[in-house]
C-alpha positions in Angstrom: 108.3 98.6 82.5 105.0 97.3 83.4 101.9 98.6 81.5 100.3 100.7 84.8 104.0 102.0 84.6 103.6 103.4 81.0 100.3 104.4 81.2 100.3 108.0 82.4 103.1 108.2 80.3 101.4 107.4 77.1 98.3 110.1 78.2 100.8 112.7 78.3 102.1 112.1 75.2 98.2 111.6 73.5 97.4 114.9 75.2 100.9 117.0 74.4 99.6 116.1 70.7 96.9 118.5 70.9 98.7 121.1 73.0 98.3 124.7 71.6 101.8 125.3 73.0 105.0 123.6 74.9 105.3 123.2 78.5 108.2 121.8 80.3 105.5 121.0 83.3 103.6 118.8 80.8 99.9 118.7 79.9 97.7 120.5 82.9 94.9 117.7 82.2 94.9 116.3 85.4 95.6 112.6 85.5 94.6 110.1 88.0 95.7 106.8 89.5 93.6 104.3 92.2 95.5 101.6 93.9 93.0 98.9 95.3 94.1 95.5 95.7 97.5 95.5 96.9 97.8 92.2 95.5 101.6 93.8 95.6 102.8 94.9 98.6 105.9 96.2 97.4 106.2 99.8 96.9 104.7 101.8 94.1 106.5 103.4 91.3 106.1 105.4 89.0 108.6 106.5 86.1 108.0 109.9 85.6 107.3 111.0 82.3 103.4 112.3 82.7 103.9 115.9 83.9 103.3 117.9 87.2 99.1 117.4 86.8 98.3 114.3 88.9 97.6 112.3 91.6 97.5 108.9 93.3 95.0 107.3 95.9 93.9 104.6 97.5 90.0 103.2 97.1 88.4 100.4 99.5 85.2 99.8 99.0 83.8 99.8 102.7 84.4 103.3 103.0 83.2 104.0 99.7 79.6 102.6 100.3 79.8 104.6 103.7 80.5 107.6 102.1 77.5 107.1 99.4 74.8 106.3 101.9 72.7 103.0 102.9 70.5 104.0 99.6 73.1 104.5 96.8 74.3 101.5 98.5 71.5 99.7 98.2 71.3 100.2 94.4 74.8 99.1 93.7 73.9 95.9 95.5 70.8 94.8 93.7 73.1 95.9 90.5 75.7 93.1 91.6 73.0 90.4 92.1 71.6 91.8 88.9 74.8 91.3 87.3 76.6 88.6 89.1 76.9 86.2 86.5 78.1 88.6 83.7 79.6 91.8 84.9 80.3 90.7 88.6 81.2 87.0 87.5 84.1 85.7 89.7 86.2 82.1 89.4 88.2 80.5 92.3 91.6 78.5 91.9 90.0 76.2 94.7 87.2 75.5 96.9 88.4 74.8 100.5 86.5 74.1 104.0 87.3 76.1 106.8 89.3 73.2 108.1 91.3 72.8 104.7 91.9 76.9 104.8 94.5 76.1 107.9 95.9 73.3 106.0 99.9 74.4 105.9 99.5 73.9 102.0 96.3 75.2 101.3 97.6 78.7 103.8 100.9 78.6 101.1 99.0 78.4 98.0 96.5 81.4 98.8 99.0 83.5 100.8 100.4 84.4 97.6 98.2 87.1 96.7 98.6 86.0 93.1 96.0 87.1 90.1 94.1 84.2 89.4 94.5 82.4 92.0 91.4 83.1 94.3 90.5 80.6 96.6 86.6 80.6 97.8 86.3 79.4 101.7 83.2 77.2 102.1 82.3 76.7 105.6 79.9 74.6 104.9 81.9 72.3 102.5 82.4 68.8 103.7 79.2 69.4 106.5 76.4 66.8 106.5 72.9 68.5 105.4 69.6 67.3 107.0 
């Protein structure tokens, strides 16, 4: 069982520990789940062991930053540039052109979706600079 699996699970239990009394329903602390990524498109389990209080959504951040407004918006950008060698620090498996993206080998190796394996498209990799 994979650790997102047991996680719910093992709040559950932490809050069942402090329950004044027993409920077959489980703790009423509502618990909550995001999926954002889908790095796996498969479908989405859970085992159920963490009550009848929760629920499960989906977050994108587009519609997130839509939602907040162009100046809340605003401040979480200049937070990332801020921040984007520490906190917002990325690393890429591979550097590509845009040519070498529709390379047949290059389309296998990042059509993977795997963790860790980001690649960064450069279009201007490989371009002659005045």
């Amino acid at each position: 069982m994979s650790t997102d699996k047991k996680r719910m699970g093992l709040q559950l239990r932490s809050l069942n520990q402090t329950a004044k009394e027993y409920s077959r329903y489980g703790s009423t602390t509502h618990k909550q789940v995001y999926i954002y990524g889908r790095l796996d498109t498969g479908p989405t389990e859970f085992v159920n062991n963490f009550g009848m209080a929760w629920g499960m959504g989906g977050w994108l951040l587009f519609p997130f930053l839509q939602r907040i407004g162009s100046k809340a918006a605003q401040k979480l950008r200049a937070r990332v540039a801020v921040e984007l060698k520490t906190t917002f620090a990325s690393s890429y498996a591979k550097e590509v052109s845009l040519a070498e993206a529709l390379q047949l080998d290059a389309i296998s190796a990042y059509g993977k979706r795997t963790t860790g394996a980001k690649y960064l498209i450069n279009p201007n990799k490989g371009q002659a600079h005045d």
